[in-house]
C-alpha positions, 0 to 999 in steps of 0.5 A: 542356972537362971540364964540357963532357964531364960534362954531355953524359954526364949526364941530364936532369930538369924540376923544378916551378916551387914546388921551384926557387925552395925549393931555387933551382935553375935551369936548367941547374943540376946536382942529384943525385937519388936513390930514398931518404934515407940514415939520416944526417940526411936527406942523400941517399943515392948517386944520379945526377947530372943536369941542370936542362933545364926548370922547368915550371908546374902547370896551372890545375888546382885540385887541381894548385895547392892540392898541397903536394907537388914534381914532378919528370920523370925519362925512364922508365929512370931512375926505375926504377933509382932506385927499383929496380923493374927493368924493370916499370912499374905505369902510365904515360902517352903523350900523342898529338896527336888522337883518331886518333893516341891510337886508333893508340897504343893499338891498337899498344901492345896489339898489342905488349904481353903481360900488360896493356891500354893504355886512353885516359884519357877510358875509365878517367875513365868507367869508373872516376869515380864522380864523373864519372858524377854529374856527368854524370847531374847535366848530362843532368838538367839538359839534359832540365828545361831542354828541358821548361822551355823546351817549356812555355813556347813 
């Protein structure tokens, strides 16, 4: 009965899949987490209890699969007082179902926020990627030889 009420007190977290197998947790497995390592050998410093509620799998990405490093998703609030930032955040992300709703999302976030823009990923990959614009450049390049190649044989 205690363990009942403890684990409904404590948050929980999602883990990558590369991390539980190296530390062999599970779900439903109990872990503290914590904003930095104490100065005693690397063990972690006072943190916060949670709870194991998903292991999760990385996208077939390549530049998510190739990264060495762990992930871990913790609600908002919990970061921030883990690693002591207070009530601010730099950036962060909402995923919608639909064009329209990702529009509605945005046009209501700036209509409530003062200080900053909300922005839909796909504007800040055009606006920011350089990459992306070669590429893009690189595609209608192509299109536009194909239809040339394609006029000069008919």
């Amino acid at each position: 009965m205690v363990a009942l009420l403890l684990a409904l007190q404590l948050r929980t977290i999602t883990i990558d899949q590369r991390l539980a197998a190296d530390a062999q947790l599970r779900v439903g497995d109990t872990v503290v987490v914590s904003g930095s390592p104490s100065a005693t050998g690397g063990v972690a410093a006072a943190g916060d209890s949670v709870i194991v509620a998903g292991i999760i799998g990385r996208r077939a990405d390549p530049s998510e699969i190739a990264r060495s490093d762990y992930r871990v998703h913790l609600h908002l609030d919990q970061l921030q007082h883990l690693i002591g930032y207070g009530d601010r955040v730099d950036r962060f992300a909402i995923g919608t179902r639909g064009a329209s709703a990702a529009d509605s999302a945005v046009r209501a976030i700036n209509d409530a926020a003062f200080g900053f823009r909300a922005y839909r990923s796909r504007d800040i990959a055009v606006e920011t990627s350089e990459t992306f614009a070669v590429v893009s450049r690189f595609h209608r390049a192509i299109g536009v030889i194909t239809i040339v190649a394609s006029s000069v044989f008919l």
